[in-house]
Structure formats: C-alpha cells, structure tokens
CHARMM internal coordinates of N, CA and C (Angstrom, degrees):
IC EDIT
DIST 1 N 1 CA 1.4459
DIST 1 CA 1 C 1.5258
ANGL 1 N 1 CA 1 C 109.20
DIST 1 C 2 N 1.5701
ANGL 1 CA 1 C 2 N 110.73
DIHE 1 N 1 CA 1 C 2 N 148.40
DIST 2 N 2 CA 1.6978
ANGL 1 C 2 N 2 CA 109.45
DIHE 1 CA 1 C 2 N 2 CA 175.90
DIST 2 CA 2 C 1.2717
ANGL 2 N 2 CA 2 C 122.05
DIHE 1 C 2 N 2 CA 2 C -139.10
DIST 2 C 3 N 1.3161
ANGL 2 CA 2 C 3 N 99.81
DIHE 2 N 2 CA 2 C 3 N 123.78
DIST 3 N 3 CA 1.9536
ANGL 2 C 3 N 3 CA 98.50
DIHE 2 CA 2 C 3 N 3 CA -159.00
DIST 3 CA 3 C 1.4310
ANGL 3 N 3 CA 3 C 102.47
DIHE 2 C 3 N 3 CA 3 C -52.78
DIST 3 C 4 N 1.3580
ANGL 3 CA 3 C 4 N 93.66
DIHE 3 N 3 CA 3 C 4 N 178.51
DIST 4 N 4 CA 1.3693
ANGL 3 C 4 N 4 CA 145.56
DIHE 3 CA 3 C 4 N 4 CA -3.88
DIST 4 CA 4 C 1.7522
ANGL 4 N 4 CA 4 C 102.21
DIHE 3 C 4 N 4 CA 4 C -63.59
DIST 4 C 5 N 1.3657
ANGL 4 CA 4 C 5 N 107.31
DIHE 4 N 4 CA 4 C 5 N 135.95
DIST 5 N 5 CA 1.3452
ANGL 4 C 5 N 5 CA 113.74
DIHE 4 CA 4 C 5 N 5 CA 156.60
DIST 5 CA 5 C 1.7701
ANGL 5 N 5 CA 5 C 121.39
DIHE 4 C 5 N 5 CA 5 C -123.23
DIST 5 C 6 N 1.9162
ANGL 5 CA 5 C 6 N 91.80
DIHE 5 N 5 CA 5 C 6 N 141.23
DIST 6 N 6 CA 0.9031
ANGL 5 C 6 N 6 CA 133.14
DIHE 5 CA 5 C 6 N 6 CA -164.58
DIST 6 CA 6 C 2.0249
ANGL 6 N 6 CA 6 C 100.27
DIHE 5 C 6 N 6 CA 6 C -61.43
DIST 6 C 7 N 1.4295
ANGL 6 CA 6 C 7 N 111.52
DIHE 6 N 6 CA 6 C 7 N 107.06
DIST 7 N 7 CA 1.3966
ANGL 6 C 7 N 7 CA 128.35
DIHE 6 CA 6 C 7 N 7 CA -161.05
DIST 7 CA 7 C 1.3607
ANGL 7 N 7 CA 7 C 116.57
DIHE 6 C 7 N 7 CA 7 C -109.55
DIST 7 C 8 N 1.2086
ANGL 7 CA 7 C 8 N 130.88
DIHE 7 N 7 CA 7 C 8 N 103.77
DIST 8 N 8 CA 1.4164
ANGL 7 C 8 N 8 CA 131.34
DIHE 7 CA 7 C 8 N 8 CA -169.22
DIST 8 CA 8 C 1.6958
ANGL 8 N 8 CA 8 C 105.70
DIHE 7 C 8 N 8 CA 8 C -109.30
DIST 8 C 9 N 1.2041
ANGL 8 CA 8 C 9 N 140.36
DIHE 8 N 8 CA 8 C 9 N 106.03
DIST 9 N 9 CA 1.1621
ANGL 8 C 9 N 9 CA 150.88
DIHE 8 CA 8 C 9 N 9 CA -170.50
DIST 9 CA 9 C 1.8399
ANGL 9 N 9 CA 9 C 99.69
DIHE 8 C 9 N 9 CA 9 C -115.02
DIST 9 C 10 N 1.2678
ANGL 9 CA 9 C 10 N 93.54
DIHE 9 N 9 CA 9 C 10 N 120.84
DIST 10 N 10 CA 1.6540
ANGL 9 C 10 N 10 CA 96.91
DIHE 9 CA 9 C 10 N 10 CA 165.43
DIST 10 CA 10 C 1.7536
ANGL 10 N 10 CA 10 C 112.74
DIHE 9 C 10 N 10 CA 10 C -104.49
DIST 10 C 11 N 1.1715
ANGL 10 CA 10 C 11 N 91.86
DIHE 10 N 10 CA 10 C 11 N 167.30
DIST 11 N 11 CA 1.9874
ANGL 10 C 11 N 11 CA 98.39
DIHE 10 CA 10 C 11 N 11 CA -153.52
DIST 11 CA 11 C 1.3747
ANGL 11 N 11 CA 11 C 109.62
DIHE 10 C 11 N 11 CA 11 C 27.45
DIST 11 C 12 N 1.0769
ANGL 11 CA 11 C 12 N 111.55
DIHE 11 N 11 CA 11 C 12 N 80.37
DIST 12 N 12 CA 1.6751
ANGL 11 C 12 N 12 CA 112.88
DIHE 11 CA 11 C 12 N 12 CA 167.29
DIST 12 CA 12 C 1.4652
ANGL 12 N 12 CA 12 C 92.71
DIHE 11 C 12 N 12 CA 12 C -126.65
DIST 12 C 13 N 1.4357
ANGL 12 CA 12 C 13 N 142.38
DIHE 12 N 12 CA 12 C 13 N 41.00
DIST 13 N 13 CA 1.2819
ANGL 12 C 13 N 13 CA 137.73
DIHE 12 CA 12 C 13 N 13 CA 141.69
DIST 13 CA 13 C 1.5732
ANGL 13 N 13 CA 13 C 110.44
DIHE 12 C 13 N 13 CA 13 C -66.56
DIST 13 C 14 N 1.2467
ANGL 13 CA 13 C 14 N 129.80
DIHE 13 N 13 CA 13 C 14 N -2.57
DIST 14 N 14 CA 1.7097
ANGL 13 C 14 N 14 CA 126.05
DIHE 13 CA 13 C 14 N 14 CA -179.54
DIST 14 CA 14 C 1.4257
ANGL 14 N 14 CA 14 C 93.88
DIHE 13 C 14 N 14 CA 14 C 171.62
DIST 14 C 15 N 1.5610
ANGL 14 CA 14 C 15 N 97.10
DIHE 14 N 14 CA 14 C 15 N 172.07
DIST 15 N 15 CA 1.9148
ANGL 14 C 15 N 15 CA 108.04
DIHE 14 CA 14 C 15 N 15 CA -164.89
DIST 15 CA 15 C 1.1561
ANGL 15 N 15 CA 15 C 119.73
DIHE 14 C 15 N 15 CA 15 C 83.07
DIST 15 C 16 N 1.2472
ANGL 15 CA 15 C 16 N 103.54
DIHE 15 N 15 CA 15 C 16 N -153.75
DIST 16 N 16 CA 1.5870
ANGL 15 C 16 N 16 CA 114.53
DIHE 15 CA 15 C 16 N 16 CA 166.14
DIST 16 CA 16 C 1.5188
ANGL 16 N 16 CA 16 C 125.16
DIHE 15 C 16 N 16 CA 16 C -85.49
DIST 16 C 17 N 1.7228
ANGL 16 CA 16 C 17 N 108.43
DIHE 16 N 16 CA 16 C 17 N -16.41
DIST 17 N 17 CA 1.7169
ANGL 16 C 17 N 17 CA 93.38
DIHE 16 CA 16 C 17 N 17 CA 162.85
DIST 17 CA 17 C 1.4931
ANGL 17 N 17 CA 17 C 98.39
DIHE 16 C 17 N 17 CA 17 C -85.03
DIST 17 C 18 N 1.5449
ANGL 17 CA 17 C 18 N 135.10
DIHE 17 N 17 CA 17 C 18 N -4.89
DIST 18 N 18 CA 1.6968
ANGL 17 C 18 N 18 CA 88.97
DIHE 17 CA 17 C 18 N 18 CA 168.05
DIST 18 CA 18 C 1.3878
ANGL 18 N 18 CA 18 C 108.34
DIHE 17 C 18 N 18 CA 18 C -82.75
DIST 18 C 19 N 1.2222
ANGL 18 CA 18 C 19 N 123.18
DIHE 18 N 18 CA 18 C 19 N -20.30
DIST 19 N 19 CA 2.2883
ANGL 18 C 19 N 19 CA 119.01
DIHE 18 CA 18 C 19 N 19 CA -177.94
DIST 19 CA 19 C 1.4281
ANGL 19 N 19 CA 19 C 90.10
DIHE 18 C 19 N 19 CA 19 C -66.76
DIST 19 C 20 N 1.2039
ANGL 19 CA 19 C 20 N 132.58
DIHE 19 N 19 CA 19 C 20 N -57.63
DIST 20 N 20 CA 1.6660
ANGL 19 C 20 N 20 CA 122.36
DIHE 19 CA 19 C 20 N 20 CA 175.72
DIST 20 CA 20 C 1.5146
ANGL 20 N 20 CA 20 C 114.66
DIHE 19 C 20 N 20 CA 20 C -35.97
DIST 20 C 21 N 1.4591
ANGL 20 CA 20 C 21 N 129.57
DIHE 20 N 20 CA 20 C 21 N -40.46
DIST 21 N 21 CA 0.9472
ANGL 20 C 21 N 21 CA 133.38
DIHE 20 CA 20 C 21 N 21 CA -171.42
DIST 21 CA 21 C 1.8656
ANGL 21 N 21 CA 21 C 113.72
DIHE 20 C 21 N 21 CA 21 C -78.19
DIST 21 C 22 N 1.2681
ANGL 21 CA 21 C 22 N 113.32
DIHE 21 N 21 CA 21 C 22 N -39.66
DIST 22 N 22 CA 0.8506
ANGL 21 C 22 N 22 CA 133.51
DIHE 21 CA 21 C 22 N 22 CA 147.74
DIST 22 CA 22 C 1.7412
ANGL 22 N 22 CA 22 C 139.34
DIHE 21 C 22 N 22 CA 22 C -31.46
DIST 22 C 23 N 1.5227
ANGL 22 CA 22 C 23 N 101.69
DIHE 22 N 22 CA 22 C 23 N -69.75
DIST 23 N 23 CA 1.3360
ANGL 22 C 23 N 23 CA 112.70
DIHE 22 CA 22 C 23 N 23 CA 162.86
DIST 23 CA 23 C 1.2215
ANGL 23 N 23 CA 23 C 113.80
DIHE 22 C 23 N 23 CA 23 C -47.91
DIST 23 C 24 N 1.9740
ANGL 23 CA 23 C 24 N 111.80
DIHE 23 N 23 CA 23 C 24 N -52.28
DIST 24 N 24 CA 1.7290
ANGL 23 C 24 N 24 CA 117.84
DIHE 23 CA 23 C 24 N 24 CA -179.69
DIST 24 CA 24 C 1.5975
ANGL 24 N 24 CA 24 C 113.07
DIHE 23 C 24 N 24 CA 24 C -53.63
DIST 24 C 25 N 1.4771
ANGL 24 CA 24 C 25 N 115.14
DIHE 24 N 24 CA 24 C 25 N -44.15
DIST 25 N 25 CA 1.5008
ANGL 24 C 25 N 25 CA 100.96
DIHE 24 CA 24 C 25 N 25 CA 165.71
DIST 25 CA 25 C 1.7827
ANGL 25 N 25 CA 25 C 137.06
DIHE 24 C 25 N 25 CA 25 C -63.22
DIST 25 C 26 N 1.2458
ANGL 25 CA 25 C 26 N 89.75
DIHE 25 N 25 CA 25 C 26 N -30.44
DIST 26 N 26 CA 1.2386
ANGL 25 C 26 N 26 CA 97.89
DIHE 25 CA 25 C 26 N 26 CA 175.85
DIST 26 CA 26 C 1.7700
ANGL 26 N 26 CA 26 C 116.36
DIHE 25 C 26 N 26 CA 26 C -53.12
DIST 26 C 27 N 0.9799
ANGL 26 CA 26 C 27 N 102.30
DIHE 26 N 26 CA 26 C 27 N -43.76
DIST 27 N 27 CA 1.3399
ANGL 26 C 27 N 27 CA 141.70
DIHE 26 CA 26 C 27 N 27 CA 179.35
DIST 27 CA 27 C 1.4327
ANGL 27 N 27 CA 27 C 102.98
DIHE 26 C 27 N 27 CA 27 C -48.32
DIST 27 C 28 N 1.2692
ANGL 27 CA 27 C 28 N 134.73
DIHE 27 N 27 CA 27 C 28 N -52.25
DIST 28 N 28 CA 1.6358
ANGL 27 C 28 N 28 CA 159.36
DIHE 27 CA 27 C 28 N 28 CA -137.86
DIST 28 CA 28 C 1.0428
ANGL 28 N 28 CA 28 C 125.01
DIHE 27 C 28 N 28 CA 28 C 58.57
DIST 28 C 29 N 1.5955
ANGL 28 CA 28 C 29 N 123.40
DIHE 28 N 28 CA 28 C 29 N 36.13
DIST 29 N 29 CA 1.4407
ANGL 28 C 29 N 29 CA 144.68
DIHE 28 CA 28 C 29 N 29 CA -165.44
DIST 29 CA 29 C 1.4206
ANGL 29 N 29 CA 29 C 83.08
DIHE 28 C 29 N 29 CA 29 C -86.85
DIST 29 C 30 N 1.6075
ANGL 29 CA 29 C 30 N 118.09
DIHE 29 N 29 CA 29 C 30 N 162.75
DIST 30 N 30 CA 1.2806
ANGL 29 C 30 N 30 CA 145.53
DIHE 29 CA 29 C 30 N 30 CA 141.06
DIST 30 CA 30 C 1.6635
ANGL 30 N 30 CA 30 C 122.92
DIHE 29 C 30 N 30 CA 30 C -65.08
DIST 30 C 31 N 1.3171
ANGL 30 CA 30 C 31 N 120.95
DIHE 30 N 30 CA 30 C 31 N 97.01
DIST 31 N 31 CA 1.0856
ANGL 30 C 31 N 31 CA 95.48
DIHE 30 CA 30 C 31 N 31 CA 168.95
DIST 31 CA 31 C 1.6156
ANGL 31 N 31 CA 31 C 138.68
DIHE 30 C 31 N 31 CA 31 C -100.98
DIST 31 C 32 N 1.0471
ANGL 31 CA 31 C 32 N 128.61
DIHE 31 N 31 CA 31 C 32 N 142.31
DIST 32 N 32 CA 1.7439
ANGL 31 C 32 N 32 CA 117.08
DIHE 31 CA 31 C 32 N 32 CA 165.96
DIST 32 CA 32 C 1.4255
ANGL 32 N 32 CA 32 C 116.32
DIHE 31 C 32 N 32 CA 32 C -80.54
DIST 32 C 33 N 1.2749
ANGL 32 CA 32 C 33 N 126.68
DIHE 32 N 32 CA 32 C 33 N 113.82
DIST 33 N 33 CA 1.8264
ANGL 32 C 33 N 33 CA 125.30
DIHE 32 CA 32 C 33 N 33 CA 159.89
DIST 33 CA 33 C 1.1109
ANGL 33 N 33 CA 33 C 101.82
DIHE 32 C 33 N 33 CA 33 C -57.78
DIST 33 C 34 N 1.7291
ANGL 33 CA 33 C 34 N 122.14
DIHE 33 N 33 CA 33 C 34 N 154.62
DIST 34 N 34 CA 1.4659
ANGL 33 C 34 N 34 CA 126.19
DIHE 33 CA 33 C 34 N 34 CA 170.51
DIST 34 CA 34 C 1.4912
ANGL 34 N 34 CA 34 C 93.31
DIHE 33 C 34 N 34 CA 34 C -161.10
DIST 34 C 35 N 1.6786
ANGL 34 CA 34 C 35 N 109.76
DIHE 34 N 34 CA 34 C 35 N 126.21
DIST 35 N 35 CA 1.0564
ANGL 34 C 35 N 35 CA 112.72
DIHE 34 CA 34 C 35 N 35 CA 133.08
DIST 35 CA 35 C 1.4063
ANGL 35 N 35 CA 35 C 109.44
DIHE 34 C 35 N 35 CA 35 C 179.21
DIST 35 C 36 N 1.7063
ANGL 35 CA 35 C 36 N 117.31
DIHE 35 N 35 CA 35 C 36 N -172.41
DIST 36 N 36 CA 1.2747
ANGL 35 C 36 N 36 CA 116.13
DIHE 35 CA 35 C 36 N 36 CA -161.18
DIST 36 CA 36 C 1.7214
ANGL 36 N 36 CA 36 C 116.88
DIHE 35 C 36 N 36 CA 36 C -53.73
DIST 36 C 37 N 1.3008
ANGL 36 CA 36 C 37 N 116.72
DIHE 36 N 36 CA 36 C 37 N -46.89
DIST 37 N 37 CA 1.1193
ANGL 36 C 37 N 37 CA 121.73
DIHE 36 CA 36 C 37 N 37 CA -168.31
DIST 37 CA 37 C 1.8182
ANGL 37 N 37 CA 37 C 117.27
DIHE 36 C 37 N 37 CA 37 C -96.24
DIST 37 C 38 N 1.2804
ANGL 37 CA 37 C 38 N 107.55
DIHE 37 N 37 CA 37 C 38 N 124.04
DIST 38 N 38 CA 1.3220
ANGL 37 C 38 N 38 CA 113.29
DIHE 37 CA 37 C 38 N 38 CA 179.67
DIST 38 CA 38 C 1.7691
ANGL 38 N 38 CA 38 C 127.40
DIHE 37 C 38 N 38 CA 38 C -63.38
DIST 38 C 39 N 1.3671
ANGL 38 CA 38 C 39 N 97.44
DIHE 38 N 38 CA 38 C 39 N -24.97
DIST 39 N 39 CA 1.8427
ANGL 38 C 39 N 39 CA 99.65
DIHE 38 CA 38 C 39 N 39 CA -171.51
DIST 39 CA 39 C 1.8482
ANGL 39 N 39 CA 39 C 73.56
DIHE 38 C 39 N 39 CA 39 C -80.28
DIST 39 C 40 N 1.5499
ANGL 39 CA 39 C 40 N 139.35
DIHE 39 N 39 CA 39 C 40 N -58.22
DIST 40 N 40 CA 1.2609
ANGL 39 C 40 N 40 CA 92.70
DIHE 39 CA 39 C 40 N 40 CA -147.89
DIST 40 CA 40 C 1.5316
ANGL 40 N 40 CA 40 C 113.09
DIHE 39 C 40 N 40 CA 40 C -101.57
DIST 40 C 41 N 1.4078
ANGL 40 CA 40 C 41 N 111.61
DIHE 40 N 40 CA 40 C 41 N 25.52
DIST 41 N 41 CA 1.7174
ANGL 40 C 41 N 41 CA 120.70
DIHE 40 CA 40 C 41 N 41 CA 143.89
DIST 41 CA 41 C 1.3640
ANGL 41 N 41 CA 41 C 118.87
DIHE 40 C 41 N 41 CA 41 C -49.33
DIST 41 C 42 N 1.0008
ANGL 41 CA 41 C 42 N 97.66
DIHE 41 N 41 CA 41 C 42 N -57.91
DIST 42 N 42 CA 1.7352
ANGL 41 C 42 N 42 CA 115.15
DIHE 41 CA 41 C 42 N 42 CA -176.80
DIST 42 CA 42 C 1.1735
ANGL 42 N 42 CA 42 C 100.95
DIHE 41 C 42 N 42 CA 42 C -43.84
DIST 42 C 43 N 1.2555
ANGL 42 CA 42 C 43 N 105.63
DIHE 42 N 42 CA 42 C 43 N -70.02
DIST 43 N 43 CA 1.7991
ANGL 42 C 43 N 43 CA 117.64
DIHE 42 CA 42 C 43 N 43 CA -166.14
DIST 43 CA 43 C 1.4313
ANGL 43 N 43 CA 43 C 120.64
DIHE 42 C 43 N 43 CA 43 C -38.37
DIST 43 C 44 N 1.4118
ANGL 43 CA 43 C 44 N 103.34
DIHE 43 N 43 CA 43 C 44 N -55.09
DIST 44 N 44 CA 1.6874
ANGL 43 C 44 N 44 CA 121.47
DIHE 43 CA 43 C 44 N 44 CA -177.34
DIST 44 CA 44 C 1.5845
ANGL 44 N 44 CA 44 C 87.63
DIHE 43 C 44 N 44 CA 44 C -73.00
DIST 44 C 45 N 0.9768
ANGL 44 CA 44 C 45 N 125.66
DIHE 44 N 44 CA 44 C 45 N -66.27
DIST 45 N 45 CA 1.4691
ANGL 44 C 45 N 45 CA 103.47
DIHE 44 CA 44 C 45 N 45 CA -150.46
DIST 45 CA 45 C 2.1210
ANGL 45 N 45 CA 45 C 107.94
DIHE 44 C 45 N 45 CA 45 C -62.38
DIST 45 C 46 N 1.6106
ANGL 45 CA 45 C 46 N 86.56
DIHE 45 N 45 CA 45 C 46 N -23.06
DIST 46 N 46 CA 1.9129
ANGL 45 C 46 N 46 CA 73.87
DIHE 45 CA 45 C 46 N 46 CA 168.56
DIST 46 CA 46 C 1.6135
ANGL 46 N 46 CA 46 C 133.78
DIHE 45 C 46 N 46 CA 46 C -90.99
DIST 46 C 47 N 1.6470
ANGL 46 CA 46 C 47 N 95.84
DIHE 46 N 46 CA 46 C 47 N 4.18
DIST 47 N 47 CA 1.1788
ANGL 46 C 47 N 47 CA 135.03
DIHE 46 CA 46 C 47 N 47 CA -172.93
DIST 47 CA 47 C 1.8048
ANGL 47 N 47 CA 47 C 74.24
DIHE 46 C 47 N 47 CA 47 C -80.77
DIST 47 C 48 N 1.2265
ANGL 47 CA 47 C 48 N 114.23
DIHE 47 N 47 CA 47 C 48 N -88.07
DIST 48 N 48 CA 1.7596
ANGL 47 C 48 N 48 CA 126.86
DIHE 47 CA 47 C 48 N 48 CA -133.20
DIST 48 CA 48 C 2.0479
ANGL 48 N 48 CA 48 C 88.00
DIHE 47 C 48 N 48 CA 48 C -64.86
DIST 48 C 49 N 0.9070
ANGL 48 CA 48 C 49 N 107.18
DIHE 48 N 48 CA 48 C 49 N -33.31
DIST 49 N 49 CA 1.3735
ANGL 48 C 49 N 49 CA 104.26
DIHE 48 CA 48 C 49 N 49 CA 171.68
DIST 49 CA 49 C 1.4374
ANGL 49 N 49 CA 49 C 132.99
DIHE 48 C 49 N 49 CA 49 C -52.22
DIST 49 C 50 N 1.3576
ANGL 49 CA 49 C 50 N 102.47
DIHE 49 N 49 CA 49 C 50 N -54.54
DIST 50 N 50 CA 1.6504
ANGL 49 C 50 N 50 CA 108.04
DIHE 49 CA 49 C 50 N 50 CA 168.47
DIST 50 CA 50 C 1.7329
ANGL 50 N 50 CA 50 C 104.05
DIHE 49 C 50 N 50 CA 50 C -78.88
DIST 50 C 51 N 1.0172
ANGL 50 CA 50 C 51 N 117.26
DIHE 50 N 50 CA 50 C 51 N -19.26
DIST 51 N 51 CA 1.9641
ANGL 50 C 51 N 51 CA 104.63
DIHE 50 CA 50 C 51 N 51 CA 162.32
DIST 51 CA 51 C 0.8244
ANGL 51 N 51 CA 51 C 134.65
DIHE 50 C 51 N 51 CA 51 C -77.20
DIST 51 C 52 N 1.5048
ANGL 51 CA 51 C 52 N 114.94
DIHE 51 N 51 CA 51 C 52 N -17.86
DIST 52 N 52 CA 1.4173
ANGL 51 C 52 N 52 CA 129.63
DIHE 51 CA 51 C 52 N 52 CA 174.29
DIST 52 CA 52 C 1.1573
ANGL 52 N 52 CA 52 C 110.01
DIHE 51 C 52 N 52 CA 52 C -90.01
DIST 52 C 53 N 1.2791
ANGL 52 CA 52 C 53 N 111.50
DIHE 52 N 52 CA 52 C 53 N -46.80
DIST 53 N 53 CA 2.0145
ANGL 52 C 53 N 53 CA 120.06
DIHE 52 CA 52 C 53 N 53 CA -143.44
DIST 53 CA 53 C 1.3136
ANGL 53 N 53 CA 53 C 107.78
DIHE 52 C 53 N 53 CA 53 C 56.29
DIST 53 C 54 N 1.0497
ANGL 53 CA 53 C 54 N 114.08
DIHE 53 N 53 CA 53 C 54 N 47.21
DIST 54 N 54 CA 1.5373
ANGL 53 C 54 N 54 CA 113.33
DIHE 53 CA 53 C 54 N 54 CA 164.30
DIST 54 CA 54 C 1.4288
ANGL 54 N 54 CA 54 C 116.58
DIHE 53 C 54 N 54 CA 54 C -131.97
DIST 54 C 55 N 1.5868
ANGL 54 CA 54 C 55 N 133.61
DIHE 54 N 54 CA 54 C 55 N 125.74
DIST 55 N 55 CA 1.4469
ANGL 54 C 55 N 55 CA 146.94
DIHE 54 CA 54 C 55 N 55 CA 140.82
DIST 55 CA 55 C 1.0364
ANGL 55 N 55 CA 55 C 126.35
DIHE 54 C 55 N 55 CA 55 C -20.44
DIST 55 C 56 N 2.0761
ANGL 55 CA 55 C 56 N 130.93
DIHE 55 N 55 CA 55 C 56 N -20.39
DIST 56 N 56 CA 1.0546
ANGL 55 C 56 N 56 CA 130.80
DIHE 55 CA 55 C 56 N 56 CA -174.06
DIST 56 CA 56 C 1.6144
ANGL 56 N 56 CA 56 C 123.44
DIHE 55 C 56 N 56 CA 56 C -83.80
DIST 56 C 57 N 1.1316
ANGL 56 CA 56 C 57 N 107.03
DIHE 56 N 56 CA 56 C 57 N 33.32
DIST 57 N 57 CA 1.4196
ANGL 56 C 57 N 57 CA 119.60
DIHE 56 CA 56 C 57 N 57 CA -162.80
DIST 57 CA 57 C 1.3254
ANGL 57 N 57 CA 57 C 107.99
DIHE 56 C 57 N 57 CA 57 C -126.61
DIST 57 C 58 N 1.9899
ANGL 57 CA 57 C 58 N 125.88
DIHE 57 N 57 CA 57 C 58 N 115.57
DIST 58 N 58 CA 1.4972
ANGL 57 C 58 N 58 CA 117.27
DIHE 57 CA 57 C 58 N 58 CA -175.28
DIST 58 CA 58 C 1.4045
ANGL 58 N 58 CA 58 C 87.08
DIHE 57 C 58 N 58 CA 58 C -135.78
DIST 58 C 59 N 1.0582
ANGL 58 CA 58 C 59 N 118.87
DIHE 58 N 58 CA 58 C 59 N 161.17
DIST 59 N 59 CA 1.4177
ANGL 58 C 59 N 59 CA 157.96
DIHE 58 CA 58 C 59 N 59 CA 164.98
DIST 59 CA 59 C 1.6040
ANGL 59 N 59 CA 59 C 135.16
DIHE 58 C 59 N 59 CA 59 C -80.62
DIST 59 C 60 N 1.2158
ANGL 59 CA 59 C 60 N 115.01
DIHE 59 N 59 CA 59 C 60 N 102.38
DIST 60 N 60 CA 1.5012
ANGL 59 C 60 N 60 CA 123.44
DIHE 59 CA 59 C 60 N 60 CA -173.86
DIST 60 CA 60 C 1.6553
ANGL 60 N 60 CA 60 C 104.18
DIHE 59 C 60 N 60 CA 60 C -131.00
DIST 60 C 61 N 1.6969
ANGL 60 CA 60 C 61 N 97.91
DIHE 60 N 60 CA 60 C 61 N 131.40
DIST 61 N 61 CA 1.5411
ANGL 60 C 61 N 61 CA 103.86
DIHE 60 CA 60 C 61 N 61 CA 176.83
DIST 61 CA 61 C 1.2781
ANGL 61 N 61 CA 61 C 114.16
DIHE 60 C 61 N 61 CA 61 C -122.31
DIST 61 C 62 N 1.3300
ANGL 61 CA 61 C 62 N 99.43
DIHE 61 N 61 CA 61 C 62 N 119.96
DIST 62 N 62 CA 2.0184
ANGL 61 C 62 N 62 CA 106.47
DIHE 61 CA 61 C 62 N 62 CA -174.18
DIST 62 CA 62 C 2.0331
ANGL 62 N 62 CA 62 C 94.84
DIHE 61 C 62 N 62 CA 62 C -74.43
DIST 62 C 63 N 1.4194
ANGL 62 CA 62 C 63 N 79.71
DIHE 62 N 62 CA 62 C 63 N 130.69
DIST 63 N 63 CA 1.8146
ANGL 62 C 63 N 63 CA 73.77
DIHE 62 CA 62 C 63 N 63 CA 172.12
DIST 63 CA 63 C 1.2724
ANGL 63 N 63 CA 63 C 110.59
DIHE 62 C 63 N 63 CA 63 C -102.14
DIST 63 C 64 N 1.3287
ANGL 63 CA 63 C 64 N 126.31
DIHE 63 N 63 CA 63 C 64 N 130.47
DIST 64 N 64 CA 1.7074
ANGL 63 C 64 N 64 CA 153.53
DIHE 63 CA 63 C 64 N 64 CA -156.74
DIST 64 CA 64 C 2.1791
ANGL 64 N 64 CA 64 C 86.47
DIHE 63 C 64 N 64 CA 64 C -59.61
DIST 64 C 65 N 1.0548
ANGL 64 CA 64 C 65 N 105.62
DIHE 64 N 64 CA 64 C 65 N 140.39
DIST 65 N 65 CA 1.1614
ANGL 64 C 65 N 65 CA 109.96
DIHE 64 CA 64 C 65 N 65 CA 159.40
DIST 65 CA 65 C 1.3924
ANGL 65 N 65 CA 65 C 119.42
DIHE 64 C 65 N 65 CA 65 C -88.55
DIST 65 C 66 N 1.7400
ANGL 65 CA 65 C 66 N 115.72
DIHE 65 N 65 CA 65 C 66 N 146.71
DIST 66 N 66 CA 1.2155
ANGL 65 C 66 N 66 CA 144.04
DIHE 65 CA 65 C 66 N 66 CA 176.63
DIST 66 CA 66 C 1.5828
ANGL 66 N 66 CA 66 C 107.93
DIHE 65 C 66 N 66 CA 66 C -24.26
DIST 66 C 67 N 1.3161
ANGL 66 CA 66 C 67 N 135.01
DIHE 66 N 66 CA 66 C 67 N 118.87
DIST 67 N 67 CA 1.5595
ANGL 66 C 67 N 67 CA 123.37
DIHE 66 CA 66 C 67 N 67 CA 158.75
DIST 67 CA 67 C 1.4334
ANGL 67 N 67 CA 67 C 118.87
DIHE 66 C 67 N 67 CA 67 C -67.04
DIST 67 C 68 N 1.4361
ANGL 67 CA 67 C 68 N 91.63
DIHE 67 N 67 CA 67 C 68 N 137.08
DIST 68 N 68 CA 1.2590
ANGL 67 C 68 N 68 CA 75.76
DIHE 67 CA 67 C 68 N 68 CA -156.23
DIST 68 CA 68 C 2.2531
ANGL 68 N 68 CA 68 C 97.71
DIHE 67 C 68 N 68 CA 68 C -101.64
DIST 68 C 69 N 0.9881
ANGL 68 CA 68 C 69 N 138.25
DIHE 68 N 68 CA 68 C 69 N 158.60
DIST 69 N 69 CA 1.2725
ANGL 68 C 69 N 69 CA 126.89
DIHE 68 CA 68 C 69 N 69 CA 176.15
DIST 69 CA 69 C 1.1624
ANGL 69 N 69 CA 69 C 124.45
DIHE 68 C 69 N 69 CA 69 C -89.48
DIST 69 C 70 N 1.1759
ANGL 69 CA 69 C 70 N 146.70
DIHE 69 N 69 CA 69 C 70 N 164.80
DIST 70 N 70 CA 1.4515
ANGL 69 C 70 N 70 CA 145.45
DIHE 69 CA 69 C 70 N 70 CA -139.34
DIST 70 CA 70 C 1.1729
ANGL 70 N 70 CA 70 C 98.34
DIHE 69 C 70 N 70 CA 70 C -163.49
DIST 70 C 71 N 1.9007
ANGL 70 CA 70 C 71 N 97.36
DIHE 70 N 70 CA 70 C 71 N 81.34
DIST 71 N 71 CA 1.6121
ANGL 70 C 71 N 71 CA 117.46
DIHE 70 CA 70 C 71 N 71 CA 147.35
DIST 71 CA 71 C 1.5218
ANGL 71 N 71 CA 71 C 126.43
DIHE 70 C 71 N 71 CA 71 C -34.83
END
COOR INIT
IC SEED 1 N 1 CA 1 C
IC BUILD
C-alpha cells in the first residue's frame, strides 16, 4: 500500500484516538472522525482542521442504538 492512507479511527473525538488522528494528519493520511455523538464530531474535526491546516479530515456519526427496556 502507498500513502496517503485512507484512516478510519473510532472515538477519536478526544484521548488517544484524537492524537492518533492527529499524528495521521500530520502524516498526509486521510482521516475519518467516528463517533456516537455529532456536536462532538463536529468539534474535533474543526478542531483537527485548524491544527493541521489540512482538508483531510471528514466526519462520520454512528447513531447510538435504541434502549432497549428490560421486561
């Protein structure tokens, strides 16, 4: 394989998948954001953008499944 490669990190809105996410830009990797919540998708990915200056950064939100109740 020859970079840039295409990088899908789940919960990398904070922690160590966002420095993973990070490093991958640095890098000139592509990255994908992932995780449950959309306000703080947003954030990181407009976060990792102005830290980088880089475009290679998109946004994907897993939507939380249904609770379920316990007959």
């Amino acid at each position: 394989m020859v970079p840039p490669f295409n990088v899908l990190i789940t919960g990398s809105t904070k922690g160590i998948g966002y420095a993973l996410a990070k490093e991958f830009l640095k890098a000139g990797d592509n990255v994908l954001i992932c995780s449950r919540l959309a306000q703080r998708v947003e954030s990181a990915v407009k976060n990792l953008k102005e830290e980088s200056g880089e475009q290679h950064v998109e946004l994907f939100v897993m939507l939380e499944k249904e609770k379920r109740s316990k007959n």
